[in-house]
N, C-alpha and C positions, 0 to 999 in steps of 0.2 A: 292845613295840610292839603298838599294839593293832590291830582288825583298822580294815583302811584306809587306817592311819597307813601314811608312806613312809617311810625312814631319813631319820635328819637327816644331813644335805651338808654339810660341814665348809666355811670360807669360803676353807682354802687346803689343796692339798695334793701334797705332795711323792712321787713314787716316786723310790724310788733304788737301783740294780745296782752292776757294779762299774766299766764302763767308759760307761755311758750309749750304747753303740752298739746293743743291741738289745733286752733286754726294758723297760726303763724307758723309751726314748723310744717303742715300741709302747703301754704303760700310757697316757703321759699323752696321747698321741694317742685313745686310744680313750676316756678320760674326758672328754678335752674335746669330743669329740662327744657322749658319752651327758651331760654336765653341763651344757653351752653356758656362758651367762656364769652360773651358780649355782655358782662356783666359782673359785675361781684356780690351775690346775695347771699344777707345772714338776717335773723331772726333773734327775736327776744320778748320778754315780758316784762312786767312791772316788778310779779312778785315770785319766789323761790316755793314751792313747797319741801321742805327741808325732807318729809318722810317720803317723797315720790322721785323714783328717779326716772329718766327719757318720756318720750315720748307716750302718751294716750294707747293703750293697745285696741281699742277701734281704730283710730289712726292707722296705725301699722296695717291691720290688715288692709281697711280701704283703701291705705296708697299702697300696699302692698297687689291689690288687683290691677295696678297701673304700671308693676314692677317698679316700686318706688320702694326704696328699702329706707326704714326711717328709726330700725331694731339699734343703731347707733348714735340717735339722737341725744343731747345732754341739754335741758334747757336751763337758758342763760335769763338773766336780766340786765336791764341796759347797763347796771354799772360794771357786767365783768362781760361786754362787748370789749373784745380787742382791739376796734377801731373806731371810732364813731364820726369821723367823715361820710355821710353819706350822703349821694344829693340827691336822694329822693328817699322817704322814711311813709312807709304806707302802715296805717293804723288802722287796726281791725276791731278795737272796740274801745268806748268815749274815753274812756280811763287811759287807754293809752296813745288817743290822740292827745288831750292834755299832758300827760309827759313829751310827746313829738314837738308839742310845741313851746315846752320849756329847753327841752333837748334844742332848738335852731332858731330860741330867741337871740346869739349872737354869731351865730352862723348862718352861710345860705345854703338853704337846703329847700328841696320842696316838702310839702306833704300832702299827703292825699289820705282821705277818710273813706272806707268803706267798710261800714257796718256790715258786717256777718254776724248771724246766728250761733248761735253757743250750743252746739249737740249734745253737750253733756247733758245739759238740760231736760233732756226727752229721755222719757223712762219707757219701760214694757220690754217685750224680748229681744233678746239680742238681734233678730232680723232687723227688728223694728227700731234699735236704737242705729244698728249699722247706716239704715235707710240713712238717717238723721245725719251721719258723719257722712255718706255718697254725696249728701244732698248739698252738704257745704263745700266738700271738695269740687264739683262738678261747678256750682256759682264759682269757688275762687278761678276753676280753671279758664272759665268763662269770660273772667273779668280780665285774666292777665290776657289774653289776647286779644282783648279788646284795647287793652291800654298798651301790649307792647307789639302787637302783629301776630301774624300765625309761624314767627319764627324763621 
């Protein structure tokens, strides 16, 4: 990349976790603000939890501090993606980089691994679990403008 030059913006791109309830639908919320329409991004998981529906409500709120509304979120898994064309498929945890890379063993596609942290993870009050959900939103934000420009 030379100097001046931006990254090239892939025309679709995928992140994918394991349940699509918190760091993947955080990712493509915050890409499709830093991309607007220079982009098409969707999100998914491996696995359904059948008794949970949208989005993590930590989630909500902390991207809701960004005015990021995500109260409409419905997580998917890769089989009820309605498209799976994508050329660049970003995985946020190892279980669903191994799916990425059965997903475009006969496709080209890129993919990229970036381990995030799992917020749920972290217990104690609610400040202190929020902390834990800022703290991942604030790396994904971080990374997407390092890999796609400052938009």
């Amino acid at each position: 990349m030379g100097l001046g030059s931006s990254p090239r913006v892939p025309g679709a791109i995928l992140f994918a976790c394991n349940f699509n309830r918190v760091r993947s639908p955080m990712a493509e919320m915050l890409a499709r603000r830093l991309l607007g329409d220079r982009a098409f991004v969707d999100s998914c998981g491996l696995k359904s939890e059948a008794d949970v529906e949208g989005a993590d409500p930590f989630v909500c709120a902390v991207m809701a501090e960004l005015g990021l509304d995500l109260e409409a979120h419905a997580p998917k898994t890769f089989d009820e993606l309605n498209d799976d064309s994508f050329d660049l498929i970003i995985s946020l945890t190892p279980e669903a980089q191994h799916r990425a890379v059965e997903l475009t063993r006969h496709r080209a596609a890129e993919i990229e691994y970036w381990p995030t942290h799992d917020p749920t993870l972290v217990e104690g009050s609610r400040e202190h679990r929020l902390a834990a959900y800022r703290e991942v939103r604030d790396a994904l934000a971080r990374r997407l403008v390092e890999r796609f420009g400052a938009g």
